[in-house]
N, C-alpha and C positions, 0 to 999 in steps of 0.2 A: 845367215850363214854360220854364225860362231855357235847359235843356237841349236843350229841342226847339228853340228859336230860332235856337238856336249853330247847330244840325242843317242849318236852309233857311239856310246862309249862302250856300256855294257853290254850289247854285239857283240863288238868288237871281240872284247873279251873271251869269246865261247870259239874260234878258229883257234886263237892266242893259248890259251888253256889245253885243247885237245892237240895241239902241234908240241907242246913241252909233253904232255907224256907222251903223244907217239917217239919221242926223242929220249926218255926215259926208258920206255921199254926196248927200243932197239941198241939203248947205248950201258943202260945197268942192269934193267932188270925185266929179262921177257917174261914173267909171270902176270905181267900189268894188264890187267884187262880196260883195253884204253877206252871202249863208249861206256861203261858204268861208271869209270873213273872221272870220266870227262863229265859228265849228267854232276854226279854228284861235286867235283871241282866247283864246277858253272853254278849248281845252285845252291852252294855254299857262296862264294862271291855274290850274288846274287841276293841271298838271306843276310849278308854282314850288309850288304851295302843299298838295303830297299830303303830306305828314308832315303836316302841320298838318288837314287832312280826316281822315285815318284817325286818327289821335291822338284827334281830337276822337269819333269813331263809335267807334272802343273804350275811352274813357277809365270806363266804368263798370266796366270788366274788371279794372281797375287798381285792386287793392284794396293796404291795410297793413293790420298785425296792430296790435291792441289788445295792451298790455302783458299779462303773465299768459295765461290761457283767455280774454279777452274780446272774441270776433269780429276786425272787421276790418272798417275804413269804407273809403268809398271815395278816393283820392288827390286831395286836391285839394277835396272835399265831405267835410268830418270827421262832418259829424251827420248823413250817410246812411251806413246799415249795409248794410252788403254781403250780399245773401242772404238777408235780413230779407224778402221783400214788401216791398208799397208803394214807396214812391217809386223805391226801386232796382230794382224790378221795370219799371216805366214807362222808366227811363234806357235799361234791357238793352234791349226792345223797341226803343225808339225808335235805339237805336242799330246795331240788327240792320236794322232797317228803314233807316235812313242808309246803309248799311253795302251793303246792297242796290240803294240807289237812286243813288250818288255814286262812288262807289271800283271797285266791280265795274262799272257799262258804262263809265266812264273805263278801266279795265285793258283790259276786252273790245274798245272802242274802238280802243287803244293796239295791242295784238294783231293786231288783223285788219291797221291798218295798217300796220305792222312786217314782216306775214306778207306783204302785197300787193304791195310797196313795188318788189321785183323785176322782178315782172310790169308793174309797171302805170306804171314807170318805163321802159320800151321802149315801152309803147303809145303812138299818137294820143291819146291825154289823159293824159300825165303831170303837163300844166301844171295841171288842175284837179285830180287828184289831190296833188299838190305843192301847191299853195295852200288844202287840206283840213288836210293834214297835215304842215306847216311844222314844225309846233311839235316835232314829233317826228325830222325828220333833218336841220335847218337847223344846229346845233351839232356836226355831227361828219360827219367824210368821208363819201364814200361806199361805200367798202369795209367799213366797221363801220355802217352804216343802221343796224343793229339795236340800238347803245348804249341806246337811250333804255330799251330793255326791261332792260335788266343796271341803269341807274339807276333804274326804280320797282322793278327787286328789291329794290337794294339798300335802298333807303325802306321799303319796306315791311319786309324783317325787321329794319331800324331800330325800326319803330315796333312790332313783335309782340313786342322781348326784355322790355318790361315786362310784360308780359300770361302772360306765357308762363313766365317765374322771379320769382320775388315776393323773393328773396336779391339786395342788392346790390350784394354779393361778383360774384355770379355775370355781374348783369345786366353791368356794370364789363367782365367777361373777355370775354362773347359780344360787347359789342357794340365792342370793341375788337379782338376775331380778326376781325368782318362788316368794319371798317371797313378795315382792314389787310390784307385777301384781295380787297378791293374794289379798293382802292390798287393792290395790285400788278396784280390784272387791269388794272385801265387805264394802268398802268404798260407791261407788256407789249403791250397793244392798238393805244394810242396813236388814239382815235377822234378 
């Protein structure tokens, strides 16, 4: 139960968001165009706080080993067993389900507009496109549009090297080459 809570946080957030401007434009400023505002709010929130959403939708994945032969709880939840059914059964689901419903159409989101961004940037509406999609090329020129995609890369194999090596040795190395190959890209880039 506390897991699935965690789960509607960033939901949550997207009514929460779109009700403070509908309250902004009916109370200071009716120029607010509240569903472009709201898109762009939400996937700003959304963009500060993806390690922290995907972290949370995979954290059942993230098992330790029990000393000796004896299983492996989950990180963070010691008196659930990992693999066991029951409760860690419900976590995996509900976090497949989050996982499904929060990260993937924010990516797919993310995507489409990154992929658009050219076209739709010559067109008669770039301004509403551009106030859709602020959150995504307002930080970096316009010759590199496309950063924002190399930073939820980089977030995201941030947050899979636990999941993915259970050695801390290891985890240590990968996610110190991710961070250092990221580095130099925007070294070189300069978005």
């Amino acid at each position: 139960a506390q897991y699935a809570s965690r789960q509607s946080t960033a939901p949550v957030s997207i009514p929460i968001v779109g009700t403070v401007l509908l309250l902004k434009r009916r109370l200071l400023d009716s120029e607010v165009q509240v569903v472009p505002e709201t898109v762009n709010a939400v996937g700003t929130v959304f963009n500060v706080f993806f390690i922290s959403i995907l972290m949370t939708c995979l954290s059942p994945f993230v098992c330790y080993s029990h000393p000796g032969d004896g299983g492996s709880s989950v990180v963070g939840q010691a008196s659930i067993l990992c693999w066991q059914g029951g409760e860690h059964a419900s976590m995996v689901a509900v976090g497949i389900v989050a996982f499904a419903l929060v990260p993937v159409p924010f990516l797919a989101s993310a995507a489409y507009g990154i992929r658009k961004y050219p076209s739709k940037v010559k067109s008669t509406h770039s301004k509403t496109f551009l106030l859709y999609c602020r959150f995504l090329f307002s930080r970096f020129n316009p010759e590199t549009y496309y950063y924002s995609s190399v930073m939820l890369l980089r977030s995201f194999l941030i947050t899979i090297v636990p999941v993915a090596f259970k050695d801390v040795g290891v985890q240590i190395i990968v996610l110190t080459a991710t961070i250092l190959c990221f580095c130099g890209l925007q070294t070189w880039l300069r978005p």
